[in-house]
N, CA, C and O atoms as a Tinker XYZ file with bonds, in Angstrom:
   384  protein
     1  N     13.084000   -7.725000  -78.361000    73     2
     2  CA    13.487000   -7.961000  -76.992000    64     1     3
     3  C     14.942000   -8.369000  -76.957000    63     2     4     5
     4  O     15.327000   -9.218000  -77.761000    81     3
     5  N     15.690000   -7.892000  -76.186000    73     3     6
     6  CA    17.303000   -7.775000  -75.893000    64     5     7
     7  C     17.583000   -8.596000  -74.869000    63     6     8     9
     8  O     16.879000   -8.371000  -73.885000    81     7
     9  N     18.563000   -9.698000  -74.718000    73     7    10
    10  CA    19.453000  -10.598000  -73.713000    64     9    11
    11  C     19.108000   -9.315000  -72.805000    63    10    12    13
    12  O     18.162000   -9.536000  -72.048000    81    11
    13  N     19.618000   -8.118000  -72.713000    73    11    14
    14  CA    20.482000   -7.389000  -71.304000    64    13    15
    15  C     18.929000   -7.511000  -70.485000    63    14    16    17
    16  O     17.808000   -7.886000  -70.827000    81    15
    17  N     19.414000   -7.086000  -69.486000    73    15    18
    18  CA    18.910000   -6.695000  -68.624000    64    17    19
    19  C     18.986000   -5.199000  -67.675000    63    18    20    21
    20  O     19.171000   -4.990000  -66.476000    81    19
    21  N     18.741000   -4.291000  -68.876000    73    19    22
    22  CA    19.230000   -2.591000  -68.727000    64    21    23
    23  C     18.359000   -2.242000  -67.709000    63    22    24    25
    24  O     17.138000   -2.396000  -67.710000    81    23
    25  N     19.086000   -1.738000  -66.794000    73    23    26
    26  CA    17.697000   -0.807000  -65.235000    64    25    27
    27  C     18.040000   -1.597000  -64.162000    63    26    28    29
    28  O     17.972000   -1.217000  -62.993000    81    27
    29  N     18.351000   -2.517000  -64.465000    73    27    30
    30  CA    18.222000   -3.178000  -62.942000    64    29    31
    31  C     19.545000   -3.163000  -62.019000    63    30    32    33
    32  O     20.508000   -2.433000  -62.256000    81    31
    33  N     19.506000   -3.623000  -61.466000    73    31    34
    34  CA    21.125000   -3.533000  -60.244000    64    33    35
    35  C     20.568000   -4.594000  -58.793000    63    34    36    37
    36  O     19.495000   -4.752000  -58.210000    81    35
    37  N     21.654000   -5.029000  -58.685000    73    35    38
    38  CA    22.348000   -6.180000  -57.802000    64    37    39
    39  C     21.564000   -5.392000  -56.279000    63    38    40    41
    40  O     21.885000   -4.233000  -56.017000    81    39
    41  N     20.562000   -6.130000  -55.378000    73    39    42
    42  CA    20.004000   -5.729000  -54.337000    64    41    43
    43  C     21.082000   -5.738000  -53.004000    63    42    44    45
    44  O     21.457000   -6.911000  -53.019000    81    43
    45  N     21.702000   -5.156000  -51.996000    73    43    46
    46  CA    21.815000   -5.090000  -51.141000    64    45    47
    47  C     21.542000   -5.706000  -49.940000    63    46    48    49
    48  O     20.418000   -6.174000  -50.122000    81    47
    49  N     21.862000   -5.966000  -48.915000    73    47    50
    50  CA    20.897000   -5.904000  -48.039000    64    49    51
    51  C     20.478000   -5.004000  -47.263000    63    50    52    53
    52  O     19.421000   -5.107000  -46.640000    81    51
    53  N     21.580000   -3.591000  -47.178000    73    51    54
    54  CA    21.294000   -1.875000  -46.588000    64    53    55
    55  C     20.234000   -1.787000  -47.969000    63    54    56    57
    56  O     19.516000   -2.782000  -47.871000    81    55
    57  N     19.960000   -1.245000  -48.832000    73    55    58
    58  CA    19.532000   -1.307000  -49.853000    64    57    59
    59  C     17.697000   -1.814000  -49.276000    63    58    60    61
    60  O     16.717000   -1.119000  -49.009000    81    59
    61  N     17.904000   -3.229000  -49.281000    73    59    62
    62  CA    16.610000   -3.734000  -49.333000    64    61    63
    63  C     15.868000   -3.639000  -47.960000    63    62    64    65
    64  O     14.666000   -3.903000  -47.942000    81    63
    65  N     16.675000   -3.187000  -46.520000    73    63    66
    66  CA    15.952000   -2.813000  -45.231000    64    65    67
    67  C     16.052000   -1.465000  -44.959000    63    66    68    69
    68  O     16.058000   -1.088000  -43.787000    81    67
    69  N     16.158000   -0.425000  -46.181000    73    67    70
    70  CA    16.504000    0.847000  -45.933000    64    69    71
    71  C     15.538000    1.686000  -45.967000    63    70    72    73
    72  O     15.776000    2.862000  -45.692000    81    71
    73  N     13.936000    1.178000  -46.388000    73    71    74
    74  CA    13.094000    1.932000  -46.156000    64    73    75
    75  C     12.482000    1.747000  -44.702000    63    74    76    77
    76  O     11.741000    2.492000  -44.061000    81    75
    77  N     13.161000    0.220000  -44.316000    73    75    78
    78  CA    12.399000    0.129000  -42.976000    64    77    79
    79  C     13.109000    1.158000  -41.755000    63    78    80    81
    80  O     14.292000    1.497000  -41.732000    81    79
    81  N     12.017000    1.556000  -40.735000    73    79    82
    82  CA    12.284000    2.894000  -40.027000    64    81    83
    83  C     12.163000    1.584000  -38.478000    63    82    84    85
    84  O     13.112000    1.439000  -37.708000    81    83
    85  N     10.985000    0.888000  -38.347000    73    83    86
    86  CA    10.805000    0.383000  -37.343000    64    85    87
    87  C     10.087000   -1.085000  -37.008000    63    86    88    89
    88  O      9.159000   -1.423000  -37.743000    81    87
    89  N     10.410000   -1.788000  -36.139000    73    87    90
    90  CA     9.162000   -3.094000  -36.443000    64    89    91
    91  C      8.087000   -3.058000  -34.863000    63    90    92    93
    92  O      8.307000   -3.015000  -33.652000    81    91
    93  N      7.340000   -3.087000  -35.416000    73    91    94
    94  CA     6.292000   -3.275000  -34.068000    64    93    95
    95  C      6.547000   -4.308000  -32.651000    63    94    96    97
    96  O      6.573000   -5.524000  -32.839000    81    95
    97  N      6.664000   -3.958000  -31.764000    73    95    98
    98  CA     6.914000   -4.984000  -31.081000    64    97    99
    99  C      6.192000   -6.283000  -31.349000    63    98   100   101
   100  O      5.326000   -6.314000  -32.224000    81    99
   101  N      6.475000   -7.271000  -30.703000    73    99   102
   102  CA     5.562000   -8.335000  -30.490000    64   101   103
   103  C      4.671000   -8.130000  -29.110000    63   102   104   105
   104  O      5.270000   -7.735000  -28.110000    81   103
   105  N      3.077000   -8.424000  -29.029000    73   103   106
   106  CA     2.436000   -8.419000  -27.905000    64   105   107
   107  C      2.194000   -9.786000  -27.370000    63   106   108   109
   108  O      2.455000  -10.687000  -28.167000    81   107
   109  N      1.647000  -10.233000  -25.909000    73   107   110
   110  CA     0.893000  -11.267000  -26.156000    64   109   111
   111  C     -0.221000  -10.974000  -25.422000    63   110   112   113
   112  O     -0.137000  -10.235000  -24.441000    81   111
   113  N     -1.939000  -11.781000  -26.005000    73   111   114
   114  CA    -2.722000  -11.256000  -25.198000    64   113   115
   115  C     -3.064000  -12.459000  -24.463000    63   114   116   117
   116  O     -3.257000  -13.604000  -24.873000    81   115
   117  N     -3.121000  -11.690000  -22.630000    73   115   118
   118  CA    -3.341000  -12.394000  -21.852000    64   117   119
   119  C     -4.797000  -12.064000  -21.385000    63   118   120   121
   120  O     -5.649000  -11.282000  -21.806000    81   119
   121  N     -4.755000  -12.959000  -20.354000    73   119   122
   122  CA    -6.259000  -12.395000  -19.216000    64   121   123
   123  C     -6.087000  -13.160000  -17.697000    63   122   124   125
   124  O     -5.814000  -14.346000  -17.517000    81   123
   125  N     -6.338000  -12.081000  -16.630000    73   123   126
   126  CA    -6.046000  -12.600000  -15.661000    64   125   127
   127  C     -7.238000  -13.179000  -14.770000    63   126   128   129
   128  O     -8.289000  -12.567000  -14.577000    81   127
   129  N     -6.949000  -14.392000  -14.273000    73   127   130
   130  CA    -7.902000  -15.759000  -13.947000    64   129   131
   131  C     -8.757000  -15.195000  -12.519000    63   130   132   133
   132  O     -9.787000  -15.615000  -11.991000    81   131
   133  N     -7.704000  -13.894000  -12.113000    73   131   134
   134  CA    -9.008000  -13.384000  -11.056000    64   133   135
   135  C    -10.187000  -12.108000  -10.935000    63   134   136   137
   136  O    -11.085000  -12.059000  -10.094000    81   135
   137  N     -9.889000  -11.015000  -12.116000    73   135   138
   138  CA    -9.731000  -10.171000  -12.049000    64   137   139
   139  C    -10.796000  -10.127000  -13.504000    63   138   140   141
   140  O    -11.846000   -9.490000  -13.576000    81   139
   141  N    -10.338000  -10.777000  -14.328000    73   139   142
   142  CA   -10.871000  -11.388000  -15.449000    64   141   143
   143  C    -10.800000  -10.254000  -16.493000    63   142   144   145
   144  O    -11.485000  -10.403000  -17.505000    81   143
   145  N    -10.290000   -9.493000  -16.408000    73   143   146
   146  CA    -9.222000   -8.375000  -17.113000    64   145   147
   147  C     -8.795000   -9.283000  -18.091000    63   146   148   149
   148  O     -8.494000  -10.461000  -17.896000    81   147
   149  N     -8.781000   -8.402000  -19.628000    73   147   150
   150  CA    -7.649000   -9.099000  -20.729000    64   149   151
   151  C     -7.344000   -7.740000  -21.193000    63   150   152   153
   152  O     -8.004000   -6.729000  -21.434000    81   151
   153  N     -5.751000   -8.179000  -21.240000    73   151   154
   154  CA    -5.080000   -7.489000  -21.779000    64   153   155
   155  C     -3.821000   -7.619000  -22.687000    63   154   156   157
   156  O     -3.436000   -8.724000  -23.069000    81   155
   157  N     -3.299000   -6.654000  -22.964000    73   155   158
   158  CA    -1.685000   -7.312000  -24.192000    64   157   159
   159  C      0.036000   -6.762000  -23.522000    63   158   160   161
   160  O      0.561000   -5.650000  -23.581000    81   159
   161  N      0.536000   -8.029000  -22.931000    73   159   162
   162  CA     1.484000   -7.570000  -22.582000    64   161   163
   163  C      2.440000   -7.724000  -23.690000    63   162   164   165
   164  O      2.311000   -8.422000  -24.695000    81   163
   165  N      3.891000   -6.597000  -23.187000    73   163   166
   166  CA     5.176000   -7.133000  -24.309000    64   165   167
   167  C      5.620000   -7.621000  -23.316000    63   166   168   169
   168  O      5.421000   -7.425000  -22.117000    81   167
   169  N      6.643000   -8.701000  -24.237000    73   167   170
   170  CA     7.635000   -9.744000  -23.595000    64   169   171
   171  C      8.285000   -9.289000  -22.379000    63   170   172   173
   172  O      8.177000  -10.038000  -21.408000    81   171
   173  N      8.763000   -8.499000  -22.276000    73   171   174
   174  CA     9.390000   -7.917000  -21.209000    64   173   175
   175  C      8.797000   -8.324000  -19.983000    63   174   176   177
   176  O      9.469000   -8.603000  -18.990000    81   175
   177  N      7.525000   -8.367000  -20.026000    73   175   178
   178  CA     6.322000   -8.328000  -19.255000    64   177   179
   179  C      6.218000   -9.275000  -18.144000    63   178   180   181
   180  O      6.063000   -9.112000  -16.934000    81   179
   181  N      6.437000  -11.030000  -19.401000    73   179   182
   182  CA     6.836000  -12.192000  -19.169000    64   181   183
   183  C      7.712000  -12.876000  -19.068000    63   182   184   185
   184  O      8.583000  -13.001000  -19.929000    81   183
   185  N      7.665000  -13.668000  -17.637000    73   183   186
   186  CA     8.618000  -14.505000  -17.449000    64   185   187
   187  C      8.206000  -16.101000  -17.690000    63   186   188   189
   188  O      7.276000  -16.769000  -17.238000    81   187
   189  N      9.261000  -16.413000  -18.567000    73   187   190
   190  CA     9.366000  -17.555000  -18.671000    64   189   191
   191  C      9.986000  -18.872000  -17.879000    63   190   192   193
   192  O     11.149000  -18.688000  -17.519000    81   191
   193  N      9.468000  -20.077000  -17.564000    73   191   194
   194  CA    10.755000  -20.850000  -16.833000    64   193   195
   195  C     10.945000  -21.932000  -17.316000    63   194   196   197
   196  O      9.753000  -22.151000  -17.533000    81   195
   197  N     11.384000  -22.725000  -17.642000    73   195   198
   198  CA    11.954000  -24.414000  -18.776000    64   197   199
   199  C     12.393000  -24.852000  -17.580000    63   198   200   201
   200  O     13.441000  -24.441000  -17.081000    81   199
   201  N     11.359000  -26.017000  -16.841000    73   199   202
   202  CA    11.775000  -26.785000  -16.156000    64   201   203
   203  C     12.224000  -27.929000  -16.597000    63   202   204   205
   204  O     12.719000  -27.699000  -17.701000    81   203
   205  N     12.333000  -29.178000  -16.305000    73   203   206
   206  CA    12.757000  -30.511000  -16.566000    64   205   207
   207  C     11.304000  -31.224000  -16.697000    63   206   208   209
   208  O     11.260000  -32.348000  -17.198000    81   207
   209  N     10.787000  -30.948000  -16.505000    73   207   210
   210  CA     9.015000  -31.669000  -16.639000    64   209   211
   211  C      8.005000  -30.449000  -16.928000    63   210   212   213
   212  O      7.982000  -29.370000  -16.336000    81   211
   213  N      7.242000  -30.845000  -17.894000    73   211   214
   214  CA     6.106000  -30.101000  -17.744000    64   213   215
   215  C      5.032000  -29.085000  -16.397000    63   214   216   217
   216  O      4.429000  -28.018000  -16.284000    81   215
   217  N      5.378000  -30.368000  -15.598000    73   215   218
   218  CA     5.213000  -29.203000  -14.208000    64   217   219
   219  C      5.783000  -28.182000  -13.354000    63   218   220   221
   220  O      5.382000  -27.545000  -12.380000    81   219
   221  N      7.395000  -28.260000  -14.386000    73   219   222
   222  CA     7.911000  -27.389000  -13.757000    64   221   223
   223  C      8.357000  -26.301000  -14.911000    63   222   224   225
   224  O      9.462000  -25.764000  -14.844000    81   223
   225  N      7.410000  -26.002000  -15.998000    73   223   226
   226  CA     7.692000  -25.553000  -17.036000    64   225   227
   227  C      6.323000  -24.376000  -16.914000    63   226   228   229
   228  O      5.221000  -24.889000  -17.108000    81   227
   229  N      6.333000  -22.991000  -16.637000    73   227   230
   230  CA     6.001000  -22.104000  -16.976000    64   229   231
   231  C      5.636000  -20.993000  -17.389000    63   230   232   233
   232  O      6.380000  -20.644000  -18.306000    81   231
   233  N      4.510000  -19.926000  -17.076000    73   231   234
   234  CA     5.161000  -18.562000  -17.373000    64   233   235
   235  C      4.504000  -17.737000  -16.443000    63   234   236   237
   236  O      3.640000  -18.392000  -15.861000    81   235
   237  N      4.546000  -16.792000  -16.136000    73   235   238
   238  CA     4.221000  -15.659000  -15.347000    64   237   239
   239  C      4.072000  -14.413000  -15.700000    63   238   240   241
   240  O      4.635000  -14.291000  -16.787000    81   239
   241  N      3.525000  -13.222000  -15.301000    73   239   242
   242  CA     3.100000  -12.223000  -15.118000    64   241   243
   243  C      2.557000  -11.839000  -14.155000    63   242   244   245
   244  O      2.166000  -12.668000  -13.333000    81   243
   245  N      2.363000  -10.490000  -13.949000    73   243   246
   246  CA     1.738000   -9.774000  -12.860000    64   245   247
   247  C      0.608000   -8.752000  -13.619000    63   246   248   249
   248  O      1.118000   -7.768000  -14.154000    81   247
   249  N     -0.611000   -8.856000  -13.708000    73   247   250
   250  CA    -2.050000   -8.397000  -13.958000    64   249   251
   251  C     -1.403000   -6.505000  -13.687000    63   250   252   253
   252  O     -0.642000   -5.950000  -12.894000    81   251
   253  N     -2.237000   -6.095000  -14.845000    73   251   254
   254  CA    -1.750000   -4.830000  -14.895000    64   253   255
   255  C     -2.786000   -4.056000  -14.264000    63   254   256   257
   256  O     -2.615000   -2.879000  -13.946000    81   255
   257  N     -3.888000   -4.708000  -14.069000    73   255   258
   258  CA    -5.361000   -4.440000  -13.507000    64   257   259
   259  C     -5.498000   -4.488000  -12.023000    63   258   260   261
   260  O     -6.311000   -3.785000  -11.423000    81   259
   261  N     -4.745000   -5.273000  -11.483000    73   259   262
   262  CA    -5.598000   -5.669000  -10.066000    64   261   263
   263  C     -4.226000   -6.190000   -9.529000    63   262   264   265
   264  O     -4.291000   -6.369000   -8.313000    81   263
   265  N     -2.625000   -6.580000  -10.226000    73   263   266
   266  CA    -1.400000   -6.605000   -9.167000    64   265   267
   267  C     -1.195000   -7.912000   -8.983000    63   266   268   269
   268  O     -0.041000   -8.310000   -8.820000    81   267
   269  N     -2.299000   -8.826000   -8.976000    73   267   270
   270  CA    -1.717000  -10.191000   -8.846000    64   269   271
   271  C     -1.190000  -11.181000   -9.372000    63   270   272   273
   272  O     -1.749000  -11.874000  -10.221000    81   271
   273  N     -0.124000  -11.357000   -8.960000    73   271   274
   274  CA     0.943000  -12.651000   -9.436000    64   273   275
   275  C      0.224000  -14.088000  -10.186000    63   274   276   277
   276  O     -0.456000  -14.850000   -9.499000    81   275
   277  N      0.436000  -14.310000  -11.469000    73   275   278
   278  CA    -0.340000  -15.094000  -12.651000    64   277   279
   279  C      0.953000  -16.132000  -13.129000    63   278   280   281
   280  O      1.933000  -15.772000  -13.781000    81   279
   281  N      0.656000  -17.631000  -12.578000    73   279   282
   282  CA     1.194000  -18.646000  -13.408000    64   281   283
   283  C      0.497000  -19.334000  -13.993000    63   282   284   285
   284  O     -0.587000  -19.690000  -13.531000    81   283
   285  N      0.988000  -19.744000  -15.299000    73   283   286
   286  CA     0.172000  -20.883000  -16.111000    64   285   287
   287  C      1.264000  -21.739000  -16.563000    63   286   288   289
   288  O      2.427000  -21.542000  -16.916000    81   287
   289  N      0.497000  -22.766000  -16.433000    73   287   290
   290  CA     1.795000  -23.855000  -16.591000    64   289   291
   291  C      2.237000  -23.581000  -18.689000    63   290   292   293
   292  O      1.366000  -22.967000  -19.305000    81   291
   293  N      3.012000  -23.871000  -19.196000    73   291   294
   294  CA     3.236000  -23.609000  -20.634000    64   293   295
   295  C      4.002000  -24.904000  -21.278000    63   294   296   297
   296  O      5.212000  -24.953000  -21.058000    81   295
   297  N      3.500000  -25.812000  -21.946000    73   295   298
   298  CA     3.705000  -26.430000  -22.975000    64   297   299
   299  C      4.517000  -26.337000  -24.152000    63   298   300   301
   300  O      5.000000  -25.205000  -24.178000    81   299
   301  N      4.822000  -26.899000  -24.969000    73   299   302
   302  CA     6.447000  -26.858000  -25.965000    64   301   303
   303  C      5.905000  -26.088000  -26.976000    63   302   304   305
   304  O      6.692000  -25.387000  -27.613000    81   303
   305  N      4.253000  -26.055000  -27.378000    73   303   306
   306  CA     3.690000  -24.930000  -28.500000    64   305   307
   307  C      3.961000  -23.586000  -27.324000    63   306   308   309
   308  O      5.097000  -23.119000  -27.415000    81   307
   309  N      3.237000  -23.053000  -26.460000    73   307   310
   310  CA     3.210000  -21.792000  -25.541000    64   309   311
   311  C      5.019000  -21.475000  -25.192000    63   310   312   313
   312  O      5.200000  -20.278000  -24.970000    81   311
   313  N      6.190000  -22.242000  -25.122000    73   311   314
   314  CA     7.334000  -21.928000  -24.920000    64   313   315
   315  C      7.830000  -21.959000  -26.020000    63   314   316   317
   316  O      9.057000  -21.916000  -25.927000    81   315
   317  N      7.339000  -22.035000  -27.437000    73   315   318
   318  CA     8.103000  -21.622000  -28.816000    64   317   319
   319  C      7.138000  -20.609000  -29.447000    63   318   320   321
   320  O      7.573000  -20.007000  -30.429000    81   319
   321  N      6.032000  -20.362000  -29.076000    73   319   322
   322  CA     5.895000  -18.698000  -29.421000    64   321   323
   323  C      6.130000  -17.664000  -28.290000    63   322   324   325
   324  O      6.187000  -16.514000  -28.726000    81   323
   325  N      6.271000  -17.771000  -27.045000    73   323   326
   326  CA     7.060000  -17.069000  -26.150000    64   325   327
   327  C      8.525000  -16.686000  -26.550000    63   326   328   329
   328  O      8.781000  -15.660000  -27.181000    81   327
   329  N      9.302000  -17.431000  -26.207000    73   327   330
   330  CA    10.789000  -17.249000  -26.905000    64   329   331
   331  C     11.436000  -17.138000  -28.060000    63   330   332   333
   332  O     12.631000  -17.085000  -28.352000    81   331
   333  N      9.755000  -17.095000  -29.094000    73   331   334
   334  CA     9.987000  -16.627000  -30.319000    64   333   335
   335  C      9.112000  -15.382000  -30.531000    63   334   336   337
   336  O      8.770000  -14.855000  -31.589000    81   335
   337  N      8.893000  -15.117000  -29.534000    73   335   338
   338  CA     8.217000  -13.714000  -29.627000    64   337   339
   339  C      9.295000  -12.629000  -28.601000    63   338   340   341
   340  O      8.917000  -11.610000  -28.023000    81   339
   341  N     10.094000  -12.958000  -28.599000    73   339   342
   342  CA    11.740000  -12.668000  -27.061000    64   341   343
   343  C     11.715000  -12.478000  -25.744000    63   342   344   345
   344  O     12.297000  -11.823000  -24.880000    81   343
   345  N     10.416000  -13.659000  -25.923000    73   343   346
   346  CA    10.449000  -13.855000  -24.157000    64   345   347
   347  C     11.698000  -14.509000  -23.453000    63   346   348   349
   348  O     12.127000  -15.597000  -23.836000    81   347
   349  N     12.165000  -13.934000  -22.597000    73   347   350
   350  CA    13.817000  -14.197000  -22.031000    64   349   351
   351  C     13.404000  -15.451000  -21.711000    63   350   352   353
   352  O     12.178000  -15.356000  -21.650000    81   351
   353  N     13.831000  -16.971000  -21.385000    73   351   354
   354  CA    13.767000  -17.981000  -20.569000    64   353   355
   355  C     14.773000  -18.372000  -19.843000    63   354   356   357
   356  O     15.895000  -18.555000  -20.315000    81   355
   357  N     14.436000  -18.558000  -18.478000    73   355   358
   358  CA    14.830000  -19.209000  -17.445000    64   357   359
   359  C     14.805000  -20.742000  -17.399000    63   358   360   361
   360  O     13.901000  -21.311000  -16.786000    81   359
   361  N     15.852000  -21.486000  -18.083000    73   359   362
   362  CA    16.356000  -22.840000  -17.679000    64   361   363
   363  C     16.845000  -23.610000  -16.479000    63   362   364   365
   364  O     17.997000  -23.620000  -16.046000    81   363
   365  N     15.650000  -24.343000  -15.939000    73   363   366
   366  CA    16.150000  -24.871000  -14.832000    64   365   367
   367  C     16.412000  -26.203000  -15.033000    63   366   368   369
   368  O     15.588000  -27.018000  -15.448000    81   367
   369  N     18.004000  -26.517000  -14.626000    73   367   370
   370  CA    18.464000  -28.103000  -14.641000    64   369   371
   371  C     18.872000  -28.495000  -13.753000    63   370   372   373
   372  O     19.586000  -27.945000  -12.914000    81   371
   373  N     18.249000  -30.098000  -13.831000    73   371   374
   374  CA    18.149000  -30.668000  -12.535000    64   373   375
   375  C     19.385000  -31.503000  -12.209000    63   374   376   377
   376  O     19.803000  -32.351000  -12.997000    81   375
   377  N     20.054000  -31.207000  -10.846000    73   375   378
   378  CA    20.966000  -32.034000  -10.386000    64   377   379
   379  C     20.938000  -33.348000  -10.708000    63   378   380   381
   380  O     19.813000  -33.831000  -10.837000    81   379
   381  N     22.146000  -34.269000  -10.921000    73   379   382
   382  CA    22.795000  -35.208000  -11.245000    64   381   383
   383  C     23.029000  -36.391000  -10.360000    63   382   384
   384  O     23.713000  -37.334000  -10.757000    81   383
C-alpha cells in the first residue's frame, strides 16, 4: 500500500451538483375546515402574515375544492416550516 492517493481529484462544487437536473418542489398538505377536502398546496399557494402577537400571526389559502377563503392562526413551529419551505411572509409592525 502507497502514501499517494492515485484516481482521485479535488471535488467541485459544478462537479458535485452536476448530475442534479431538478429538485421537487416543496408541498404542504392542507384540508379545508368546510368542505373537508385535503389537499397539497405549493407555497405559492400560501400566504403568510408575522404579526406582533400570536393573534395576529397567520396563514391563508383559498380551498382548491369549494373557493373558500381559509385562515389558521400559525405559531413559531408552523411559520419556520412555512418560510422554510418559501412561503413569502408578510411582516406586520406595529406603530410606535
Amino acid at each position: 500500500m502507497s502514501g499517494s492517493m492515485s484516481g482521485t481529484s479535488e471535488m467541485t462544487v459544478a462537479s458535485a451538483f452536476s448530475g442534479m437536473t431538478r429538485v421537487d418542489p416543496v408541498v404542504f398538505k392542507a384540508a379545508c375546515p368546510d368542505c373537508r377536502a385535503g389537499f397539497e398546496l405549493a407555497a405559492s399557494a400560501l400566504r403568510l402574515v408575522v404579526g406582533a402577537t400570536h393573534r395576529t400571526t397567520f396563514y391563508s389559502f383559498t380551498c382548491p375544492e369549494c373557493g373558500v377563503a381559509v385562515r389558521k392562526p400559525a405559531g413559531e413551529r408552523i411559520v419556520e416550516l412555512l418560510t422554510g419551505g418559501g412561503v413569502r411572509a408578510l411582516r406586520l409592525h406595529s406603530a410606535i
